[in-house]
C-alpha positions in Angstrom: -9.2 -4.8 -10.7 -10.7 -1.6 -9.0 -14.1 -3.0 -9.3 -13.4 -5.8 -7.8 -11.4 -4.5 -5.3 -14.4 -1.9 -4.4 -17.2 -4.8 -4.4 -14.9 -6.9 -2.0 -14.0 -4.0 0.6 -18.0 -3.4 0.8 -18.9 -6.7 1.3 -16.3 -7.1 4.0 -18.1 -3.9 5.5 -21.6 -5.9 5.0 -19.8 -8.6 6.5 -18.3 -7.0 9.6 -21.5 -5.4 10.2 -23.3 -8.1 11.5 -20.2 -10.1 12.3 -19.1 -11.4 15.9 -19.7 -6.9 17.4 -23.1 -7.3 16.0 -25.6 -10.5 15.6 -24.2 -13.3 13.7 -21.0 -14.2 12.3 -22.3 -14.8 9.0 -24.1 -12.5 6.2 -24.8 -12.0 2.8 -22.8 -10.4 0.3 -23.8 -7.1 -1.6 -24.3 -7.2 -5.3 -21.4 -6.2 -7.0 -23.0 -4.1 -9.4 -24.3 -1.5 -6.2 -20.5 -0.6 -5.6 -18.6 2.5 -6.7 -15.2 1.9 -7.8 -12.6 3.9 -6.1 -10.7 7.2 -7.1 -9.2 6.7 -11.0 -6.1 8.1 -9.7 -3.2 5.9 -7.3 -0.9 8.0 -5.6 2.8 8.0 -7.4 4.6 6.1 -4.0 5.9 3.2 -4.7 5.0 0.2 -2.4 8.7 -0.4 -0.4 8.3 3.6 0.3 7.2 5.1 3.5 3.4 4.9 3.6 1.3 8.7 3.5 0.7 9.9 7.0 -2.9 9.1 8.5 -5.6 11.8 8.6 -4.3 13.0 12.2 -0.6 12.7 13.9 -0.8 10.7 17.0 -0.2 12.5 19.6 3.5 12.3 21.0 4.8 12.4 24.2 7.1 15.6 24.8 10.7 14.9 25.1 11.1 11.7 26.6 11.2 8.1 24.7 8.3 6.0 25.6 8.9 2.0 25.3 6.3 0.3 23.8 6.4 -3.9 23.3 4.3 -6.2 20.6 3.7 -9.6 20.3 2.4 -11.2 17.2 2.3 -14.0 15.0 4.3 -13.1 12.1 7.1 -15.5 12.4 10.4 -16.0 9.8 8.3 -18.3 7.9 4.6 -16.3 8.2 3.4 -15.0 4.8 3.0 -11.7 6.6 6.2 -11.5 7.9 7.0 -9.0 5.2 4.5 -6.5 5.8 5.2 -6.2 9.4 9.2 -5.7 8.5 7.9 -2.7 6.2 5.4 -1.5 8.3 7.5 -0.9 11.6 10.7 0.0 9.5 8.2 3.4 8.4 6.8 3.8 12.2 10.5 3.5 13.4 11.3 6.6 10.9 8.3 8.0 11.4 8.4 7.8 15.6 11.9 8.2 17.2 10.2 8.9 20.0 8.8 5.4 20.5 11.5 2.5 21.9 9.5 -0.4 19.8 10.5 -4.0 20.4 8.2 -6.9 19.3 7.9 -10.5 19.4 6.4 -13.2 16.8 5.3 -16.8 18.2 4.0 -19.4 16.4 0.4 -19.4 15.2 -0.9 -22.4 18.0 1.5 -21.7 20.6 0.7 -17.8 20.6 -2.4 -18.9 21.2 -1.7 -20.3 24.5 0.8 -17.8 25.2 -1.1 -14.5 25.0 -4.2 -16.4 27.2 -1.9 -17.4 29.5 -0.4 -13.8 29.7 -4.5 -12.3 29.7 -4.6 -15.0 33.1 -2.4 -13.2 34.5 -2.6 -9.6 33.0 1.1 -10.0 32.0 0.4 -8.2 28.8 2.5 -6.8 25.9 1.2 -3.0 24.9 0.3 -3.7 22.1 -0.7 -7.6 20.6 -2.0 -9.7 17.6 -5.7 -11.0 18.4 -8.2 -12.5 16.1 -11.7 -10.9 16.7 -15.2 -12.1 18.0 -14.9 -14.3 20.6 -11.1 -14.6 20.8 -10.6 -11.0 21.9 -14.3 -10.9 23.1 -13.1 -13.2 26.1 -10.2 -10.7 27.3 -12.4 -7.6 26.5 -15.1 -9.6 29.5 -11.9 -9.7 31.1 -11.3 -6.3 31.4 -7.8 -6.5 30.1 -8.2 -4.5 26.7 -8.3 -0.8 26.4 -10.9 1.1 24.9 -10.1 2.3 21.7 -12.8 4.9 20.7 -10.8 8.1 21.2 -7.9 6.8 19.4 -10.3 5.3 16.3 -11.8 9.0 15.6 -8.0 10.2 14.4 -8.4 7.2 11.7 -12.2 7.0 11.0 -11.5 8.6 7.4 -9.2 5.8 6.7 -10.6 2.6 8.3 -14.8 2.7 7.9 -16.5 2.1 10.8 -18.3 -1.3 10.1 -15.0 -2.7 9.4 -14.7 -2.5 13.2 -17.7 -4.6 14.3 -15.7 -7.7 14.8 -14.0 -6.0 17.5 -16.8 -3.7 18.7 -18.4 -4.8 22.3 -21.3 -3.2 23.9 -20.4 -0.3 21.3 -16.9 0.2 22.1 -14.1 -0.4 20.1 -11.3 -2.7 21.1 -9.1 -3.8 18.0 -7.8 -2.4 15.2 -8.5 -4.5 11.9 -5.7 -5.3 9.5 -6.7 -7.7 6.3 -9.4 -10.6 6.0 -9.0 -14.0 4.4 -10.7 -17.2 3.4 -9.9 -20.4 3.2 -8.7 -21.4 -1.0 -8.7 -24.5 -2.2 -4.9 -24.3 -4.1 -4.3 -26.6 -6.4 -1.3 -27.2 -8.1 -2.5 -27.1 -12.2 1.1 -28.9 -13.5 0.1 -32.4 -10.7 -3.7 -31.6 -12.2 -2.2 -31.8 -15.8 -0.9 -35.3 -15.3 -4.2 -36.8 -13.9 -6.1 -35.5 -17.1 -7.6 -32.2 -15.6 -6.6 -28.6 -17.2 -8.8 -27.1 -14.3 -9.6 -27.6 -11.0 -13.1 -30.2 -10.9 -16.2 -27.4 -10.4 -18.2 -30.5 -8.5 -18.0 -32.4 -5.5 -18.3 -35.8 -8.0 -15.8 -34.7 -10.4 -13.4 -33.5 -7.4 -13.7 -37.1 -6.2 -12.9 -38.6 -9.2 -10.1 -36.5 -9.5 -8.7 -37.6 -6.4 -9.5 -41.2 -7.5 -7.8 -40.5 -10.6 -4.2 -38.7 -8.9 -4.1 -41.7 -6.3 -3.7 -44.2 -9.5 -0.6 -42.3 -10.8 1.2 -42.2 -7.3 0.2 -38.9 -6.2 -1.3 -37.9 -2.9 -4.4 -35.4 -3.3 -3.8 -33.4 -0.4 -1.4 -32.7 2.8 -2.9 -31.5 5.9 -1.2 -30.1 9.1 -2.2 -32.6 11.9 0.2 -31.1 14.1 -1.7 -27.7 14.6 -5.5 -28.8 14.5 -6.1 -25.4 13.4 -5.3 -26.1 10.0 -7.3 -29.7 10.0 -10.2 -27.2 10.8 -9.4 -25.3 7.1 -11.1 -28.9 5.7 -13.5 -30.2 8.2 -15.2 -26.9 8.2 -15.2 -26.0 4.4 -16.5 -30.2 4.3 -19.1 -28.9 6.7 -20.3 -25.9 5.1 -20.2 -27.3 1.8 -22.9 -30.0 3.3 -25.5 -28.3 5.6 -25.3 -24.9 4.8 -23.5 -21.9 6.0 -26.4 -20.6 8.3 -26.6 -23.9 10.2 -22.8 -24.0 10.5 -22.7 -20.4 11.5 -25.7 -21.3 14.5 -24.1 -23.8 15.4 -20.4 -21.5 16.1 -22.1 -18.9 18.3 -24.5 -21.1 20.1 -27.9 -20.5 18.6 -28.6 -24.3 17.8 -27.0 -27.6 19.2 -24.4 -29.8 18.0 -27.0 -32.5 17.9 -26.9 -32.6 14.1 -27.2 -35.9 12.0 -26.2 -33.7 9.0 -23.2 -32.1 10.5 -22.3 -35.6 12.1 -22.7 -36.8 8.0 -20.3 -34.0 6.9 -17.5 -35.2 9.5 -18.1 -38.8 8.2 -17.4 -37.3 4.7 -14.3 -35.8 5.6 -13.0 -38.5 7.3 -13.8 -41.0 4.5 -11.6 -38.5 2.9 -8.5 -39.6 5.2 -9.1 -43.0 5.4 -9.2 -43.3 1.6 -5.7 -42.1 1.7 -6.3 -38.9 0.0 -4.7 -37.1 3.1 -0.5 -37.6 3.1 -0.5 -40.3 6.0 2.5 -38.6 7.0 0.5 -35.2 7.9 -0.5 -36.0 11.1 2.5 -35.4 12.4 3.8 -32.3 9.8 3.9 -28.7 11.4 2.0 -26.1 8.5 5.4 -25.0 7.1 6.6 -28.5 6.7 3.3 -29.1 4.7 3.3 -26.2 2.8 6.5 -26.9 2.0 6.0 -30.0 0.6 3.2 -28.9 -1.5 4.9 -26.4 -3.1 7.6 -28.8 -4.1 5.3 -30.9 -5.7 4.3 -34.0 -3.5 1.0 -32.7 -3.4 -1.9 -31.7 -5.9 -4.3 -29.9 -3.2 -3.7 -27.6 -0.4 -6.4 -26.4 1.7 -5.2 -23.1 3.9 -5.9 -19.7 4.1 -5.5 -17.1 1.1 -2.8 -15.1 3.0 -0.4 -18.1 1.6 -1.1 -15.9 -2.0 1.9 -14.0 -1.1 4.3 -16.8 -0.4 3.1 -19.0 -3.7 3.3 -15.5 -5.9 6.8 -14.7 -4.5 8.1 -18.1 -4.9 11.3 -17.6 -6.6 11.1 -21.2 -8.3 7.8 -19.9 -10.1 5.7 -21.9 -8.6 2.8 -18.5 -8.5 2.9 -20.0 -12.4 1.8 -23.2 -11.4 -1.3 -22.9 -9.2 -4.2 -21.8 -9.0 -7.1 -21.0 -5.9 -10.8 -21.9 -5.7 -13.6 -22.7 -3.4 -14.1 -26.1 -1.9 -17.0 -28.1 -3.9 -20.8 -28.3 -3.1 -21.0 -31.3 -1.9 -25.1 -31.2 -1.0 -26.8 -28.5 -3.1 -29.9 -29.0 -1.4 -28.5 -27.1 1.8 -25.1 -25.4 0.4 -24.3 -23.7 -2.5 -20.8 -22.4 -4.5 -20.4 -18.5 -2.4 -20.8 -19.8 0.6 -17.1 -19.3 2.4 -14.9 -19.9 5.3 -13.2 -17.1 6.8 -13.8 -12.9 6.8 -12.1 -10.0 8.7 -10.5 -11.6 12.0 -6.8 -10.9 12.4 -6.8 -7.7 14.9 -4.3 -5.5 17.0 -5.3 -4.7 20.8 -4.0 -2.5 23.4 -3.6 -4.0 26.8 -5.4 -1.9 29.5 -2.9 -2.2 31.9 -0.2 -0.9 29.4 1.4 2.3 31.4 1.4 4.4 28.0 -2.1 2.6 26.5 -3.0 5.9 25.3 0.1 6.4 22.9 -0.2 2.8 22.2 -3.6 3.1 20.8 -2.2 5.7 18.3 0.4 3.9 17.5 -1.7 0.2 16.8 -3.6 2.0 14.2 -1.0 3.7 12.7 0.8 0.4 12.6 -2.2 -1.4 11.5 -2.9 0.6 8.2 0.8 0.0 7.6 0.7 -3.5 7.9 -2.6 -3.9 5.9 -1.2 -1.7 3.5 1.8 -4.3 2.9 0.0 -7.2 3.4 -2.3 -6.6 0.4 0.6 -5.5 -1.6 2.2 -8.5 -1.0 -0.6 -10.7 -1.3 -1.0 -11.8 1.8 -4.8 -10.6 2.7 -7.7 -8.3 1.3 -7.6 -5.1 3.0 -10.0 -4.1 5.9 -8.5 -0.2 5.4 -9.4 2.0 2.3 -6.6 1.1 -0.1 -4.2 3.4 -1.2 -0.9 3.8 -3.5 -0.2 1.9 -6.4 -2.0 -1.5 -6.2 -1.6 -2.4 -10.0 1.2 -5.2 -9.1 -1.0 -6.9 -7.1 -0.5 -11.1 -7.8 -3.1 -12.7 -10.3 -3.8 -15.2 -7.1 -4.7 -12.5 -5.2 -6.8 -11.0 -7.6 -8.7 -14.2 -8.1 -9.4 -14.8 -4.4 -11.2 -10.9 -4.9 -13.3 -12.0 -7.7 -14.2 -15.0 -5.4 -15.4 -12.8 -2.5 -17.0 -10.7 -4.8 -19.4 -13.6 -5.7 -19.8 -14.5 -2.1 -23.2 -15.1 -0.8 -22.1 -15.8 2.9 -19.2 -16.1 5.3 -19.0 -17.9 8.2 -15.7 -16.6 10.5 -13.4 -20.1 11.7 -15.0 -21.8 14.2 -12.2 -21.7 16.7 -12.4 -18.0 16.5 -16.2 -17.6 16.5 -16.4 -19.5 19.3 -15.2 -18.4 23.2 -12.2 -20.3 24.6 -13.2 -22.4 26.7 -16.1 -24.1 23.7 -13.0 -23.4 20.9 -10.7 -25.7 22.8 -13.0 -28.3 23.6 -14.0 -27.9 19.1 -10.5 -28.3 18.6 -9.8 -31.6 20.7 -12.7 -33.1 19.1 -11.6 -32.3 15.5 -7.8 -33.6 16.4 -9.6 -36.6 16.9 -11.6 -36.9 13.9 -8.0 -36.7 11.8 -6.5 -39.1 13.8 -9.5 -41.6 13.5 -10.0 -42.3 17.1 -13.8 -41.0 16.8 -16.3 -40.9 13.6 -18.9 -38.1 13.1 -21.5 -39.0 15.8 -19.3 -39.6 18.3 -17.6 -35.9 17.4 -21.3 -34.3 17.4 -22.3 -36.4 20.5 -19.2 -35.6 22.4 -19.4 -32.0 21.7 -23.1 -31.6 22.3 -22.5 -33.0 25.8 -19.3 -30.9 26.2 -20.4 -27.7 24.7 -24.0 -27.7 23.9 
C-alpha cells in the first residue's frame, strides 16, 4: 500500500508539472519502480483526531475576530462532505480567532454561481475552484490573490509541482486538495448474473457484456443527463479510448481543431451506445445523486463517475463496498489508445478572492484548511492526496487502493475537458455534448458545430 501510494503522489507531481500552469494538460507517468516509499513509521493519531499542525502557524490577527466566508461544493449528499465537516471542526478548535461560515452549492449550479459572483467581484474569501482554465479565467480577471507568500509556510507539506495546475505566469493562486479519475464501477453481483466473475478487459467483450445484461432485463449503465458534466465522464473516456489521449488532450487546450473524423467516430460510438438502450432511458432527466442512487440499489450493472464516489460505495452501510469493483474504461482502438491512458488528475482547488478585506489571513487559513480536507478526503476515500500523506492510512478502502494501483500504471492523463478548457469554449463543449445524449445531433454535426463555434 505505501508503494503504491508513493508511485501515485509522484506521478501526480509528474502530472501537475506540465499540467494546465505549465504546457499541456497531459503527461506520462513515471515508472513505479524509480519511487521511494514513504517513512516506515505513521504517526499514532487516529483519523477523527485533530490533524498535526503545519510546518508554520499562520499568522493571527491580535485580539480581534476576523470573519472569514467559503463557498464550496460539498453538499449533504457530496462524497466529500465528510472531510470538510472534519476539517473545519479542527480549524474551528484550532482558530477561535477566525468567525468561519461557509456555503456548499451544487456541483453545476456552483458553477454558474461563483462566475457570476467573479462578474461581479461579489466574492466569498475563500472558494472551491477546479484548476487550469477554470480558475485560470478569474486569475486573467484579476479577482484571485496571490498566493506565493502564504505557500512558503506549507512548501514542506504540499511539493511544489503539485501547484502547477494553479500556477500562472509563476505565481501561485490555488491551493490543491485531492485528484481523481474517472472509474468504470461495476457492480460484480449484476456482472454475476450475466455470466461474468470480472469486469470484460476489452472493448468486444465489454460489448457483449452489455449485449448479454440487456437479455436478462438489466440496463448496463445510468448516466446523469440532467448535469451534462457527468454525460462528459463517458463521452470523453469513449473519446480517449478511440484517438488517443494526446489528440484528445490538443484538442482541450487548443493546439489542434475539432475537425476530426476520428473524434467525430468516437461520439458516433458513444451514441450508438444510447441508442442501443444500454443507457437507463430514464437518465436524461435524473440529477447524479438520483443516479447514483439507483445504481447502488441495483438497477444498474455500470456506473461511470469519478473515483471520489470510493468513499460513498465503501461506507455504504448496506455493503454494497462488497459488491463492486472500479476499472478503466476499454480500448476501444488500440491502434491510437491504449489501457493507462485516463480521464482526470489533480483539479479540485481552494482560492482566495483578491478583494477579500483579510485575503492575507485567508490565504493562511485555505492551506491550512486544504491539507485538512485532503487529509480526510483520502481517509475517507474520497480522492488521492495532492499533500504528503500523514497519520495512520492503513484503513484506507480496497476501492481506493485499487484506483492507486490504477494510476500507478498510468501512462497519461488528460484533465476533464470542461475544466481544461476556458469558459466561454467549456460552455459551448458542454451544449454540444448535452446534445449528443439527447440525440438531437450525431458526431459530425457535434465536431462540425464545435469547430465553427470554438475552433
Amino acid at each position: 500500500m505505501k508503494r503504491v501510494l508513493a508511485t501515485l503522489l509522484a506521478g501526480a507531481m509528474v502530472l501537475s508539472l506540465v499540467g494546465c500552469g505549465g504546457t499541456s494538460a497531459v503527461a506520462e507517468a513515471p515508472a513505479p519502480e524509480t519511487v521511494e516509499a514513504p517513512a516506515e513509521e505513521p504517526a499514532e493519531e487516529p483519523a477523527e483526531e485533530p490533524a498535526e499542525e503545519p510546518a508554520e502557524e499562520a499568522a493571527e490577527p491580535s485580539g480581534e475576530t476576523v470573519d472569514l466566508e467559503m463557498w464550496c461544493i460539498a453538499t449533504e449528499s457530496d462524497s466529500n462532505r465528510h472531510s470538510y465537516e472534519a476539517a473545519i471542526a479542527d480549524m474551528e478548535a484550532a482558530h477561535p480567532e477566525i468567525n468561519f461560515t461557509w456555503e456548499a452549492t451544487e456541483n453545476q449550479a456552483y458553477k454558474t454561481k461563483i462566475k457570476a459572483a467573479v462578474a461581479a467581484d461579489e466574492m466569498p474569501d475563500i472558494f472551491f475552484t477546479w484548476s487550469c482554465a477554470f480558475l485560470g479565467d478569474f486569475v486573467d480577471a484579476g479577482r484571485v490573490y496571490c498566493l506565493d507568500d502564504a505557500y512558503q509556510n506549507f512548501k514542506d507539506e504540499l511539493p511544489e509541482v503539485m501547484m502547477a495546475n494553479s500556477t500562472y505566469d509563476g505565481k501561485h493562486y490555488g491551493v490543491p486538495l485531492t485528484m481523481n479519475i474517472v472509474g468504470l464501477f461495476a457492480n460484480m453481483e449484476i456482472l454475476k448474473e450475466a455470466g461474468y466473475d470480472e469486469v470484460p478487459g476489452t472493448y468486444e467483450d465489454f460489448i457483449a457484456c452489455c449485449d448479454d445484461l440487456k437479455a436478462k432485463g438489466i440496463i448496463p449503465f445510468g448516466c446523469a443527463g440532467k448535469e451534462t458534466w457527468c454525460v462528459t465522464e463517458y463521452l470523453e473516456s469513449v473519446i480517449e479510448k478511440s484517438v488517443g489521449a494526446d489528440t484528445l488532450n490538443d484538442i482541450f487546450l487548443g493546439r489542434a481543431s475539432w475537425d476530426n473524423a476520428e473524434v467525430a467516430a468516437a461520439v458516433n460510438t458513444f451514441q450508438e451506445m444510447v441508442t442501443k438502450e444500454y443507457f437507463d432511458p430514464a437518465g436524461i432527466a435524473l440529477s447524479n445523486d438520483e443516479v447514483k442512487a439507483n445504481f447502488m440499489a441495483g438497477k444498474y450493472a455500470f456506473y461511470m463517475n469519478g473515483t471520489w464516489n470510493c468513499a460513498d460505495f465503501a461506507a455504504d452501510e448496506n455493503g454494497f463496498g462488497e459488491k463492486v469493483q472500479v476499472a478503466e474504461f476499454p480500448v476501444i482502438n488500440p491502434d491510437k489508445s491504449k489501457l493507462g491512458q485516463l480521464i482526470g488528475g489533480p483539479s479540485d482547488t481552494l482560492a482566495v478572492a483578491a478583494s477579500s478585506p483579510n485575503a492575507e489571513v485567508a490565504a493562511n487559513y485555505a492551506f491550512e484548511l486544504g491539507r485538512l480536507i485532503c487529509h480526510y478526503g483520502y481517509l475517507d476515500g474520497c480522492g488521492l492526496p495532492a499533500w504528503t500523506p500523514y497519520g495512520d492510512t492503513s484503513a484506507i478502502n480496497p476501492l481506493t487502493q485499487a484506483v492507486s494501483e490504477i494510476c500507478a500504471n498510468a501512462d497519461s492523463y488528460v484533465l476533464f475537458g470542461d475544466t481544461a478548457m476556458n469558459a466561454d469554449s467549456a460552455n459551448t463543449y458542454l451544449d454540444y455534448v448535452s446534445q449528443i445524449y439527447g440525440g438531437e445531433i450525431n458526431g459530425e454535426e457535434f465536431v462540425e458545430g464545435l469547430t465553427n463555434d470554438i475552433g
